[in-house]
C-alpha positions as CSV (number, residue, x, y, z in Angstrom):
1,X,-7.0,-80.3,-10.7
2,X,-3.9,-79.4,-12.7
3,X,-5.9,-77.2,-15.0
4,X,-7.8,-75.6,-12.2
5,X,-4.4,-74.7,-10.6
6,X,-2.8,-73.4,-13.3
7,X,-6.3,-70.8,-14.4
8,X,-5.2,-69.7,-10.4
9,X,-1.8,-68.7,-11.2
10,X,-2.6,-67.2,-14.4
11,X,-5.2,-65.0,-12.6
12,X,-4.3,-61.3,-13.1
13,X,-5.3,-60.2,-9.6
14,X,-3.8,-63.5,-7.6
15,X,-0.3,-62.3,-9.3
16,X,-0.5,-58.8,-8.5
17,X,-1.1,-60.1,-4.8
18,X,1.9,-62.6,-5.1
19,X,4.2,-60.3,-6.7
20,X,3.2,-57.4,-3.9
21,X,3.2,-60.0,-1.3
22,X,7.2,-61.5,-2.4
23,X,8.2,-57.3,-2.2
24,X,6.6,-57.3,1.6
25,X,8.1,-60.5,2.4
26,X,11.4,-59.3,0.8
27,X,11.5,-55.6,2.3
28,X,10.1,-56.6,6.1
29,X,12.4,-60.0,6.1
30,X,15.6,-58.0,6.1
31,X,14.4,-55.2,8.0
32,X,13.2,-56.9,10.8
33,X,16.1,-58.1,11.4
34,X,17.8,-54.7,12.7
35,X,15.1,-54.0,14.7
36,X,15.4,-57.4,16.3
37,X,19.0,-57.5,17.1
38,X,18.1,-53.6,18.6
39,X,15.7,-54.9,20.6
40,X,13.2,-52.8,19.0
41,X,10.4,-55.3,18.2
42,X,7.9,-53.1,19.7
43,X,8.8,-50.1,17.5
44,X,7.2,-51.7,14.5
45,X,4.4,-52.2,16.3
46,X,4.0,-48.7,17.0
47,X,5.5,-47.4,13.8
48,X,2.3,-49.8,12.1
49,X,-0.3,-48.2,14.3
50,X,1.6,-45.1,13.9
51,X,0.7,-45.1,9.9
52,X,-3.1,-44.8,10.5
53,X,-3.1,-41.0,11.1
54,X,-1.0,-40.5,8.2
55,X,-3.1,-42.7,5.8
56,X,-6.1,-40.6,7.3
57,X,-4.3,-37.4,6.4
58,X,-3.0,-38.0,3.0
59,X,-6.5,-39.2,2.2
60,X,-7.5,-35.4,3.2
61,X,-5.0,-34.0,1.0
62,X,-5.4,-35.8,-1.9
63,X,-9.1,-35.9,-1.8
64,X,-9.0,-39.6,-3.2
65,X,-6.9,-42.8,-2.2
66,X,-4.0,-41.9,-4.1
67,X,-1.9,-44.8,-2.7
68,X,1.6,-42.5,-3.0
69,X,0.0,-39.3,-1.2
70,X,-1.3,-42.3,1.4
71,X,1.9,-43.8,1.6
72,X,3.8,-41.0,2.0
73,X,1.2,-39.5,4.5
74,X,2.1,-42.8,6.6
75,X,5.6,-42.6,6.2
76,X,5.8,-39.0,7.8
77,X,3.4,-39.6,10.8
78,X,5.5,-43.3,11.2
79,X,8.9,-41.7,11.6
80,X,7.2,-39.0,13.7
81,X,6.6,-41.5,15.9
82,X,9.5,-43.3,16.0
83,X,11.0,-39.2,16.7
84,X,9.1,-38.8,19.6
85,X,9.9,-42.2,21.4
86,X,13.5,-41.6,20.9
87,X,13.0,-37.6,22.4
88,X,11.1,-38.9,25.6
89,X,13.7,-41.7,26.0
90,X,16.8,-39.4,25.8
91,X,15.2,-36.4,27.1
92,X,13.2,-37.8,29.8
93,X,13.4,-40.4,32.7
94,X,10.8,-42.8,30.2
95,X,11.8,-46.2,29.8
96,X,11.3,-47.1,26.1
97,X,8.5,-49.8,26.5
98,X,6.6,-46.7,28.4
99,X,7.3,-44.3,25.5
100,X,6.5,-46.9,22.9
101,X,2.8,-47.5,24.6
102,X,2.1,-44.2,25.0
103,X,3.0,-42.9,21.3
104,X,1.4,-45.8,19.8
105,X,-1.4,-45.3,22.1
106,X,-1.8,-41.1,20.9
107,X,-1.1,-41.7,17.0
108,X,-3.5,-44.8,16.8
109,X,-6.1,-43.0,18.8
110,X,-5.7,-40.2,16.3
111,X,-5.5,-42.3,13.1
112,X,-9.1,-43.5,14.6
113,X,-10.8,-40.0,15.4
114,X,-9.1,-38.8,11.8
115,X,-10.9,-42.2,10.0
116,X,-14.3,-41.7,11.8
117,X,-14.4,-38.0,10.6
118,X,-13.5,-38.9,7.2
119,X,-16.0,-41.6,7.2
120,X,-19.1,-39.1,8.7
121,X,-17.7,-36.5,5.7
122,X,-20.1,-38.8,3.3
123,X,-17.6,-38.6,0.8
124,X,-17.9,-41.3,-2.1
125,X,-13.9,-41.4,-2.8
126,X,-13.4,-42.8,1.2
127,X,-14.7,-46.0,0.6
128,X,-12.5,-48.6,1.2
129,X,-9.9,-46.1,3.6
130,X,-10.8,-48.5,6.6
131,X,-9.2,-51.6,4.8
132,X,-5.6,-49.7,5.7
133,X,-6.6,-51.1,9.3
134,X,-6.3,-54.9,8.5
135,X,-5.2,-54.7,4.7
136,X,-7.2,-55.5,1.5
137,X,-5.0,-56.9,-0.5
138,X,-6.8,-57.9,-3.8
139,X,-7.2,-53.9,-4.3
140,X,-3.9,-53.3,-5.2
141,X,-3.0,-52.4,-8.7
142,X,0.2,-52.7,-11.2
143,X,0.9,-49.0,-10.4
144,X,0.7,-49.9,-6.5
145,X,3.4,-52.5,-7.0
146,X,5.9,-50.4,-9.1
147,X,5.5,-47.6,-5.9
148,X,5.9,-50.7,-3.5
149,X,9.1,-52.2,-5.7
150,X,10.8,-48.1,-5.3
151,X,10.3,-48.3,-1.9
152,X,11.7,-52.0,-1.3
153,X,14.7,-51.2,-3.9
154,X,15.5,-48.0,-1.9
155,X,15.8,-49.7,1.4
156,X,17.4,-52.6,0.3
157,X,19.8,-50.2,-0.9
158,X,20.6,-48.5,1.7
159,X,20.9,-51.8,3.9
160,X,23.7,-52.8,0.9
161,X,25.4,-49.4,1.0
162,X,25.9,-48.9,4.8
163,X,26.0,-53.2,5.8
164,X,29.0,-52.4,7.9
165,X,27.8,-49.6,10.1
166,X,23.9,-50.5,10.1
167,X,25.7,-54.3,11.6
168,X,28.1,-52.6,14.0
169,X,25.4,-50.4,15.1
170,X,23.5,-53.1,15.9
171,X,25.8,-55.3,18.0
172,X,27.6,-52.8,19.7
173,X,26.6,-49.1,19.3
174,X,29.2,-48.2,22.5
175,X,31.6,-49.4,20.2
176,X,30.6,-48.0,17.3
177,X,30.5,-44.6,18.7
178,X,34.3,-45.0,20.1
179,X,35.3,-45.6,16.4
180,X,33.4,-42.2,15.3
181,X,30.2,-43.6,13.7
182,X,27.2,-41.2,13.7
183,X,25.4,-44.1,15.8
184,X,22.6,-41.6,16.2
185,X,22.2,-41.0,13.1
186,X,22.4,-44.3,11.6
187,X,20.0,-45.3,14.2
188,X,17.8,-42.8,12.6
189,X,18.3,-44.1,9.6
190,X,17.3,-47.8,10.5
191,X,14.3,-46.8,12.1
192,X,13.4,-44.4,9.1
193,X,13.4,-47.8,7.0
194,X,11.6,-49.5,9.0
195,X,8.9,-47.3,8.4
196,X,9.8,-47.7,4.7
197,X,8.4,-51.3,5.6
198,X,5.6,-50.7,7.4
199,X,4.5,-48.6,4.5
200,X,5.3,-51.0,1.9
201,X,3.0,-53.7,4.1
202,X,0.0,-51.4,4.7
203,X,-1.8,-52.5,1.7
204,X,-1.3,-55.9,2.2
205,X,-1.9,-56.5,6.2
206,X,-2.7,-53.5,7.4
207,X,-1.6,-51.3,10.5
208,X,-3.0,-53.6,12.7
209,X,-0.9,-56.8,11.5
210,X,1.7,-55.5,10.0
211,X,4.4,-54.8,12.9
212,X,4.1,-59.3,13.2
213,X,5.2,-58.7,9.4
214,X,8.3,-56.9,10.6
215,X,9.5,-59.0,13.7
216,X,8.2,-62.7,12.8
217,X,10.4,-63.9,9.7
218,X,13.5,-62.3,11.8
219,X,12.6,-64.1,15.2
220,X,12.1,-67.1,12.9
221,X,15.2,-67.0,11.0
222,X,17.3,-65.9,14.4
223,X,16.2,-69.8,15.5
224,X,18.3,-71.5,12.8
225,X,21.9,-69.1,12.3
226,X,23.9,-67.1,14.6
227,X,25.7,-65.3,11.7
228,X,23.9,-61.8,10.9
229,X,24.3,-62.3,7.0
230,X,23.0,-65.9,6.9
231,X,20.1,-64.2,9.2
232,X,19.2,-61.8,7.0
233,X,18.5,-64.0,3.9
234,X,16.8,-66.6,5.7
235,X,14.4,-64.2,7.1
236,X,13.8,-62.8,3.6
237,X,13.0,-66.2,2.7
238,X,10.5,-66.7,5.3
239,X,8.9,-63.5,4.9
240,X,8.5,-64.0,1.1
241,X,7.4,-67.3,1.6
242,X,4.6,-66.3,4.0
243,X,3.6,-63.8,2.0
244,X,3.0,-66.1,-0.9
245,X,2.2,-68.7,1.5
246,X,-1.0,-66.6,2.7
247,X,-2.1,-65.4,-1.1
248,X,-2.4,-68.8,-2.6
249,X,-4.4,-70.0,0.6
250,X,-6.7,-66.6,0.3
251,X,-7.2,-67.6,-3.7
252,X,-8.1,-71.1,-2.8
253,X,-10.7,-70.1,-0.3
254,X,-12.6,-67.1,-1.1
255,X,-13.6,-65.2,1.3
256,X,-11.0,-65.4,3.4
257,X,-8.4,-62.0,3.9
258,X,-5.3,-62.3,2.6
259,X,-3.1,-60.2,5.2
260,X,-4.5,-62.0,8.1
261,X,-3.7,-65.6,5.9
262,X,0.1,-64.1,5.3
263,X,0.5,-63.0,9.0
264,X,-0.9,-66.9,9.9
265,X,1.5,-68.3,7.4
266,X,5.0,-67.0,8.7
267,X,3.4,-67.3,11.8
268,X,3.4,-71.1,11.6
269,X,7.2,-70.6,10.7
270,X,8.0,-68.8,13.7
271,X,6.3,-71.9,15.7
272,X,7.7,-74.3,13.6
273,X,11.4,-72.5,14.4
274,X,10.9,-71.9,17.8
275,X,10.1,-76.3,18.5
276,X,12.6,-77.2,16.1
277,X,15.8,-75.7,15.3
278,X,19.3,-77.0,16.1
279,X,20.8,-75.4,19.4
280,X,17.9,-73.0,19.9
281,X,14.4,-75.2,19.4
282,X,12.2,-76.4,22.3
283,X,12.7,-79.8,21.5
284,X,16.7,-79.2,20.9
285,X,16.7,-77.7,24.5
286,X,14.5,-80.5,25.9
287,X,16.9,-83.3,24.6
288,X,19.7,-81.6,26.1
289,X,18.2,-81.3,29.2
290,X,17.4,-84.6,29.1
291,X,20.9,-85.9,27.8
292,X,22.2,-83.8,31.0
293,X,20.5,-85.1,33.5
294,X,21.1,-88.4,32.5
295,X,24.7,-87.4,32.4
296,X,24.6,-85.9,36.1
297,X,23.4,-89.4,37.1
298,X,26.0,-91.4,35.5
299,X,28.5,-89.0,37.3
300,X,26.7,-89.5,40.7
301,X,26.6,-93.3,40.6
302,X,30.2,-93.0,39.7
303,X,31.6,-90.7,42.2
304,X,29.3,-92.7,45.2
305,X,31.0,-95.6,44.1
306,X,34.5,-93.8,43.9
307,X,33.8,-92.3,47.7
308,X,32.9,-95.6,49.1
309,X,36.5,-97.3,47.7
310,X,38.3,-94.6,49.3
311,X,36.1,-94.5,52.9
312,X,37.4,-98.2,52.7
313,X,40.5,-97.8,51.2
314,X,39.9,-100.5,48.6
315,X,40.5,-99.0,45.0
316,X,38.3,-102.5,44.4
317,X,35.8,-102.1,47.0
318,X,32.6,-103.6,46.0
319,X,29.1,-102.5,46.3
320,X,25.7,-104.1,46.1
321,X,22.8,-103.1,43.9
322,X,20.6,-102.4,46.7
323,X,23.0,-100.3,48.4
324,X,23.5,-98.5,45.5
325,X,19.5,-98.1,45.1
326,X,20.0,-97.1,48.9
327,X,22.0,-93.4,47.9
328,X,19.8,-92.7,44.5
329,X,16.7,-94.6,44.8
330,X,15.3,-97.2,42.8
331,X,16.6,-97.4,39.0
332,X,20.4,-97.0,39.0
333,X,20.8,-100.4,37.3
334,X,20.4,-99.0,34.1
335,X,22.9,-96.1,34.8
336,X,25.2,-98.6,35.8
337,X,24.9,-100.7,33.0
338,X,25.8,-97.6,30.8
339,X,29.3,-97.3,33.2
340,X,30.0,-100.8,32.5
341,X,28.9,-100.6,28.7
342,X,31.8,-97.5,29.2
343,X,34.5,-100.2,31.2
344,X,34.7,-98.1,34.3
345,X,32.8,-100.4,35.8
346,X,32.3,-104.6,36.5
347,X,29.8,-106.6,38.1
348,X,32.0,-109.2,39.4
349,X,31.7,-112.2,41.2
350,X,32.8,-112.0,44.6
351,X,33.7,-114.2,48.0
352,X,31.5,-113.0,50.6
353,X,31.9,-115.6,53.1
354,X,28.3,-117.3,52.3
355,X,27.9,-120.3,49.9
356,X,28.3,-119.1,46.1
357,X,29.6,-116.4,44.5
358,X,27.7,-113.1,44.6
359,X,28.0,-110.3,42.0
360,X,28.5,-106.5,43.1
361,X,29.5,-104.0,41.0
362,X,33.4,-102.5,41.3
363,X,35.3,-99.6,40.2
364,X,37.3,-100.1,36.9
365,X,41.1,-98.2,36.6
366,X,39.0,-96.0,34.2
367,X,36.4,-95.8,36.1
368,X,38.5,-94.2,39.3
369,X,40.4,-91.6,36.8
370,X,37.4,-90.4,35.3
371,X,35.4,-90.2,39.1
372,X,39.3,-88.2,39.9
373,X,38.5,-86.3,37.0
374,X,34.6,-85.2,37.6
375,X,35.5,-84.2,41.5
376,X,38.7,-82.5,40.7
377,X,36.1,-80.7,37.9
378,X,33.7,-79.8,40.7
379,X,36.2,-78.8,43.3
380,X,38.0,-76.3,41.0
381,X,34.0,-75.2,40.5
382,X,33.5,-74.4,44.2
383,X,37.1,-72.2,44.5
């Protein structure tokens, strides 16, 4: 087993794939999470789709799948895209959710008319182009990686040189623009990169898949940190550790594409996030819920009991179980044994006129401050 794991890793075309999958896992990871925090996770969707058309037409130029003519083909007709949108939202009455469906909807329909008359052209160097729609990642070559390592080292560059404005942009462009920042044209900037990393991805995943590249190691990593730094490596961590994630399954099973396998992979992190993390998981939010309306009921039982001492003007005015049971229905023993487990409040024996002693439950001196202190709480609420 160890030896058949280790021929794996030494396998020449598995470690291109690892090494190109780390740089899209590395590149999209830190990216993403700008266009998260913009509230742009739709514009790597259509920046993806957006590539097609510009694969199609470097493809024409070149004559041949030169993977830098391709890339830079896609690169043009993504930031065209991402143009357009922000020209129809500025310059018309567009929402951006319209203008992002109806550019994605005109460059992918292109990228598909361009495909299907490269395909009907009978030409022997088009073979394979249509593997740019869902990735084929075992074709890509040394030379493809040191293109895809420029690309990733330029944007990760830029994202070092301009940290401060490309963060304040992100959390508060009104702000930013008081202080004089070109927000504009930083926000050009960020989404120009993101096309950097839709580009990088294409080979990998694919226009289809690759915008879930962009946005799911950031919504992932956004679960588990609120600080934008902390953010930013964890999502490259995630994004990287899909990536790899996805090859090594893909190697073990033939047959099986890698760039759907990588999308699945981070995919399961995002799930994984979303149900788990601290303050922000499913299960964290159902606990709390749970925690609070067990609280509420503690405070109820309390207070009833704190109303009734005062209608009688007893500060230890007792009261039965089943009166108690009466005003919340059946089950407040077990809240009441949590007030007593606090000492604010006793089950005590008291006279009551019949033969024996019978046990009712009373108020404890903490028990009537802390009741003082939850309706003083609640009447300062409702001023």
């Amino acid at each position: 087993m160890m030896a058949d794991m280790t021929a794996l890793l030494t396998d020449y075309t598995l470690q291109s794939v690892i090494i190109g999958a780390v740089l899209l896992g590395l590149v999209s990871g830190v990216l993403g999470c700008f266009a998260v925090l913009r509230h742009q996770g739709l514009l790597g969707d259509t920046m993806s789709h957006a590539a097609l058309p510009g694969v199609c037409l470097g493809f024409l130029i070149a004559g041949t799948r030169d993977i830098g003519i391709i890339m830079a083909g896609a690169l043009f007709t993504g930031t065209l895209a991402a143009l357009v949108i922000l020209l129809l939202t500025r310059m018309s009455r567009l929402k951006t959710d319209a203008a992002l469906g109806i550019v994605l909807s005109i460059f992918f329909a292109f990228g598909v008319v361009l495909l299907t008359y490269i395909q009907g052209q009978n030409n022997a160097a088009q073979g394979g182009l249509d593997a740019f729609l869902f990735g084929q990642a075992a074709a890509i070559l040394r030379s493809d990686l040191w293109l895809m390592g420029g690309i990733t080292a330029v944007a990760l560059g830029l994202v070092a040189m301009l940290w401060k404005a490309f963060k304040l942009v992100s959390f508060d462009p009104e702000f930013a623009a008081s202080l004089g920042f070109p927000v504009l044209v930083l926000d050009g900037v960020l989404t120009v990169m993101i096309a950097l990393a839709v580009v990088v991805g294409l080979q990998m995943v694919g226009v289809v898949l690759m915008a879930a590249m962009v946005i799911a190691p950031a919504v992932a990593a956004r679960q588990w940190t609120s600080r934008l730094e902390t953010m930013v490596v964890l999502s490259a961590v995630i994004g990287m550790f899909g990536g790899v994630s996805g090859a090594v399954l893909s190697a073990l099973k033939p047959g099986l594409a890698t760039g759907p396998l990588i999308i699945l992979s981070v995919s399961a992190v995002v799930v994984v996030s979303l149900a788990l993390a601290p303050r922000r998981g499913m299960l964290w939010e159902a606990v709390s819920l749970w925690r609070g309306r067990r609280r509420l009921r503690y405070q109820h039982v309390l207070t009833t009991l704190y109303r009734l001492a005062v209608h009688h003007a007893d500060p230890d005015y007792s009261s039965e179980q089943g009166m108690l049971d009466t005003y919340h229905g059946l089950g407040t023993r077990s809240a009441l044994r949590k007030l007593q487990a606090k000492g604010q409040v006793e089950w005590r024996a008291v006279a009551t006129g019949e033969p024996g002693p019978s046990h009712r439950w009373v108020l404890t001196p903490a028990g009537i401050r802390e009741a003082e202190r939850i309706l003083d709480a609640l009447g300062q609420e409702e001023r």
